[in-house]
C-alpha positions in Angstrom: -28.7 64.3 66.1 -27.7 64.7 62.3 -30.7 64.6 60.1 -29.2 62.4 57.5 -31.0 59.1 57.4 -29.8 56.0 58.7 -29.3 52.5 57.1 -28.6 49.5 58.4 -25.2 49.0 56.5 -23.8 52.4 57.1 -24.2 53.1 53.2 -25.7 56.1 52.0 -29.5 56.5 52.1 -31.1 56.1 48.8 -32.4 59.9 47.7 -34.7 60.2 44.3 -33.1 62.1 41.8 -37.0 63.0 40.1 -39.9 62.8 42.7 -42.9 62.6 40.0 -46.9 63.0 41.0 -49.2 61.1 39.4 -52.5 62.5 38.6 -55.4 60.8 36.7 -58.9 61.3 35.7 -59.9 64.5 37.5 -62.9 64.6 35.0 -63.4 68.0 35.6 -67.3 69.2 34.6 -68.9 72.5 33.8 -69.5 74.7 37.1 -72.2 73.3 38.6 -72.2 70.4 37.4 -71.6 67.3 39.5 -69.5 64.2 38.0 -72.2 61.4 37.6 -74.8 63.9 39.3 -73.3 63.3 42.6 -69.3 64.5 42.9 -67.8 67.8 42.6 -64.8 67.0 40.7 -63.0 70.5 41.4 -63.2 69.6 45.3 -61.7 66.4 45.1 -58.8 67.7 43.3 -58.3 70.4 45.5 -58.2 68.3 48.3 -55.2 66.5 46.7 -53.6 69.8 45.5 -53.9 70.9 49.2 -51.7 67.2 50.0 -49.2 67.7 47.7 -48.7 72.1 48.9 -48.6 70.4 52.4 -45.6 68.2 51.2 -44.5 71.0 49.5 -44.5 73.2 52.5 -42.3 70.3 54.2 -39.5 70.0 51.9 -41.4 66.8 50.0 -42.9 68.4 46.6 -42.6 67.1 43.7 -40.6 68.3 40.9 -42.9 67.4 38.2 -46.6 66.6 38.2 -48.3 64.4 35.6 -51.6 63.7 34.7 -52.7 61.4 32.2 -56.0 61.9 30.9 -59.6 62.4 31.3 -58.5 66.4 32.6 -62.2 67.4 32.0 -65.2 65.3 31.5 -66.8 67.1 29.0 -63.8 68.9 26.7 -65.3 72.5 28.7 -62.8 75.1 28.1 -63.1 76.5 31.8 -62.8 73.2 33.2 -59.2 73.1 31.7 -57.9 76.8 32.8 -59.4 75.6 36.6 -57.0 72.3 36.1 -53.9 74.4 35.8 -54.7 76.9 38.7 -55.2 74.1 40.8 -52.3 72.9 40.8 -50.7 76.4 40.2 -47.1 76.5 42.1 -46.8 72.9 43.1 -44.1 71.5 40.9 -41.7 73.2 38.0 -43.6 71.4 35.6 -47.0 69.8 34.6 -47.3 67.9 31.9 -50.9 66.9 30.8 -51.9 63.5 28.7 -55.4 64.0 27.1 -58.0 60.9 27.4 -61.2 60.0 26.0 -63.3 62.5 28.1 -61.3 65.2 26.7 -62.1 66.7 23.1 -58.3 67.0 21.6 -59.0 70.6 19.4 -59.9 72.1 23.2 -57.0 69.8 25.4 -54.5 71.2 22.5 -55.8 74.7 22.3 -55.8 75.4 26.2 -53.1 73.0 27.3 -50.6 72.8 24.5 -50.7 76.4 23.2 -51.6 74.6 19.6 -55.2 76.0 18.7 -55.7 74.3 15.2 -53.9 71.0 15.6 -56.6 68.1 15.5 -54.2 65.2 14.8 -52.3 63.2 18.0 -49.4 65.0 19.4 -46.6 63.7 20.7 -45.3 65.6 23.8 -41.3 65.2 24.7 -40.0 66.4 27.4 -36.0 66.1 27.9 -35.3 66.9 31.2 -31.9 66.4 32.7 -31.5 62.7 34.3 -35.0 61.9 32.5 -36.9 61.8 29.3 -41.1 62.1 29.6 -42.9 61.0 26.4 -46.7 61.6 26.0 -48.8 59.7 23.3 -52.3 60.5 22.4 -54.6 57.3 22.5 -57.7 58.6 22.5 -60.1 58.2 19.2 -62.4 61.1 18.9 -65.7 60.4 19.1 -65.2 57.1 21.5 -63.9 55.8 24.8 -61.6 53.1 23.5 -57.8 53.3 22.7 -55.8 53.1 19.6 -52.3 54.1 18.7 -52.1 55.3 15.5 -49.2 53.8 13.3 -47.9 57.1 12.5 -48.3 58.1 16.3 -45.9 54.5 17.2 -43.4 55.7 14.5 -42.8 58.8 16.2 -42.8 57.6 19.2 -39.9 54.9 17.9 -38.0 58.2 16.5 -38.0 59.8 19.3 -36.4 56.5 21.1 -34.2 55.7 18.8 -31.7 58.1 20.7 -31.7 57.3 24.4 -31.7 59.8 26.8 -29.3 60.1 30.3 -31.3 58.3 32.5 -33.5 57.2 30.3 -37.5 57.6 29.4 -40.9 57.3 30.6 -43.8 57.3 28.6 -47.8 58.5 29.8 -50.9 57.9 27.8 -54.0 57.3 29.1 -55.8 54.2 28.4 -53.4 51.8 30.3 -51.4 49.1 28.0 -52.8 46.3 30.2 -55.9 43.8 31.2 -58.8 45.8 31.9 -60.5 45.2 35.5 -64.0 45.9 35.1 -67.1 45.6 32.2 -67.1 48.9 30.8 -63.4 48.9 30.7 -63.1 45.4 28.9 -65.0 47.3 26.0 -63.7 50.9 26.4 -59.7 49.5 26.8 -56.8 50.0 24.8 -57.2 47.2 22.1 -54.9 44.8 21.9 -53.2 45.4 19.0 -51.9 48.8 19.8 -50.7 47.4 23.4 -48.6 44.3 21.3 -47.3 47.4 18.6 -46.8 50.0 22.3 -44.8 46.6 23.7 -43.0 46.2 20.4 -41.7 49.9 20.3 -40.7 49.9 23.7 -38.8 46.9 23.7 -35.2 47.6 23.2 -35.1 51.2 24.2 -34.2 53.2 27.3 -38.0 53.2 28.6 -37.6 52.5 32.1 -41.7 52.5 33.1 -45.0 53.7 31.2 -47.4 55.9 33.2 -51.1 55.6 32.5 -54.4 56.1 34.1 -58.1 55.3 32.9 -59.0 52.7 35.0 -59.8 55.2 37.9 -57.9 52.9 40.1 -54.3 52.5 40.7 -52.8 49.2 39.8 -49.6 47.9 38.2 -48.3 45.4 35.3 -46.2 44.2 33.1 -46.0 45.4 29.1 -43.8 42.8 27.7 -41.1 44.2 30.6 -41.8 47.4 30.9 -43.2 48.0 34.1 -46.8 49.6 33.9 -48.1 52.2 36.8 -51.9 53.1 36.9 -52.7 56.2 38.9 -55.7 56.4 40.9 -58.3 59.1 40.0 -58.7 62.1 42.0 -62.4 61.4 41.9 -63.8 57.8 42.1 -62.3 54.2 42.4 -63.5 51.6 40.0 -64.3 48.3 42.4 -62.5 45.4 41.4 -64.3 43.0 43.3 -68.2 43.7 42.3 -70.1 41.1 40.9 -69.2 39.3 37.7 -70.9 42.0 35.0 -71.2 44.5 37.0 -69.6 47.9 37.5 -69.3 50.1 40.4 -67.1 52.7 42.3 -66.9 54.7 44.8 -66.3 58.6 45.8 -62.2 58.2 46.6 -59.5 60.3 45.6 -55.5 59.5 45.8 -52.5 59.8 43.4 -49.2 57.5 42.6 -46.1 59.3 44.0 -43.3 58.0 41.4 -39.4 58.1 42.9 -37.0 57.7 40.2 -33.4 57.0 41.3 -30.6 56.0 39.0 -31.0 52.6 39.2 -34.3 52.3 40.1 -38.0 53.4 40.0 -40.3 53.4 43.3 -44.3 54.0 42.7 -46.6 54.8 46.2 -50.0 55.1 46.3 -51.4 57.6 48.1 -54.7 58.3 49.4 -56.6 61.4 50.0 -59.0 60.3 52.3 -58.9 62.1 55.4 -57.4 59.1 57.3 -56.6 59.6 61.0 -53.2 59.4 61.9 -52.3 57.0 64.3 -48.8 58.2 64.9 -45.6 61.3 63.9 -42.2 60.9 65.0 -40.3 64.0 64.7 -36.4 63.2 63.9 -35.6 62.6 67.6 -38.1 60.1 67.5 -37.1 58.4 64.8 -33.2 58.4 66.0 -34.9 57.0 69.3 -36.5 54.0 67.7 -33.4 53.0 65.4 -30.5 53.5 68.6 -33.3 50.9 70.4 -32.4 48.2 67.6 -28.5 48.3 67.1 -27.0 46.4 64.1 -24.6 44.2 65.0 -21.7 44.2 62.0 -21.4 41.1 60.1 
């Protein structure tokens, strides 16, 4: 049988031009040291680098890997060098967003190669078929968001000249209604998500990439669509009890398509699921020769 895949209309099947992984809030700690006192942080990413060199293995890696924010939990200089040799060889390129766990001198030092620079950064990344923007949102010192005015002009610089195929943008507090207590008061505030809506509006931003909430969910910013990536370590309950906050040892990452004319976000969960069933290609060309489409 061939291996191309098959539609319903005959057309040609829809194949990404980008495959993007999303990463979030690996809160990486000390050695030793466990994330709350009860996770190992490193494990849990491991176990979704070892996902991704599986997909890798079968022809599915991704071509870039992005994590926004909250790399380490305590701005430890070893926490960030374990980071990159975890996911060491996956994809072409990483590109790394810093968040309020991180301390920026350390995430620019060992990430960015610029020891010395204690202001935001803005990271650009023109790749063909796609531009990546980064902001920094973090305020040192806190766990709330701001974007700076100067940081908003740059990034309305940068976008002033759109890119083939246009941009996304990553930052880590996400531009959108917080779910839970802590992150009502540790959000973006609200100004800088109308002045991040006002920027974008207009331009060739086709989505904005964030993380933060340690649990993936999606949104609107003005209409730029809004992608939250899971954390590799916990997920923040939405449904506790009014006022309170909770979460749970989980661990899962947003797999981001991005076609010409379109943008497709999957979550996907590291959690040791049992799999119910595989169909090989045979398998598959059996099921779809079972239900013929009759030609309109």
């Amino acid at each position: 049988m061939t291996t191309a895949a098959r539609t319903p209309d005959g057309e040609p099947a829809e194949v990404p031009d980008l495959v993007i992984a999303h990463l979030s809030d690996t809160h990486l700690t000390s050695t030793g040291v466990r994330y709350n006192g009860l996770i190992d942080p490193q494990l849990a990413l491991l176990d979704v680098a070892a996902a991704l060199r599986a997909a890798k293995a079968d022809g599915r890696g991704p071509d870039i890997i992005v994590v926004s924010g909250d790399l380490t939990d305590s701005g430890d200089p070893a926490a960030y060098r374990r980071l990159q040799a975890a996911l060491d060889g996956i994809a072409p390129q990483v590109i790394y967003a810093t968040g309020n766990h991180d301390v920026r001198a350390v995430f620019h030092a060992e990430m960015l190669g610029a020891a010395g620079r204690t202001d935001p950064m803005l990271q650009v990344f023109r790749l063909p078929g796609l531009r990546i923007v980064v902001l920094d949102s973090t305020v040192v010192g806190a766990g709330h968001g701001v974007l700076t005015p100067h940081h908003l002009a740059e990034l309305t610089a940068e976008l002033g000249t759109p890119h083939p195929g246009g941009s996304i943008v990553v930052l880590h507090h996400a531009p959108l209604a917080p779910v839970s207590p802590l992150l009502t008061y540790f959000a973006l505030d609200r100004a800088s998500r109308r002045a991040l809506a006002a920027a974008l509006d207009g331009t060739d931003t086709r989505m904005v990439l964030a993380g933060h909430h340690h649990l993936a969910g999606f949104g609107l910013l003005g209409r730029i669509p809004v992608a939250v990536a899971p954390s590799t370590a916990i997920r923040t309950d939405p449904l506790a009890p009014p006022g309170h906050e909770r979460t749970f040892r989980s661990a899962g990452f947003n797999l981001v398509n991005v076609y010409r004319e379109d943008i497709t976000v999957s979550v996907v969960p590291v959690d040791g699921a049992q799999e119910v069933f595989h169909l090989d290609q045979d398998g598959c060309a059996a099921v779809i020769d079972a239900h013929p489409v009759d030609p309109i």
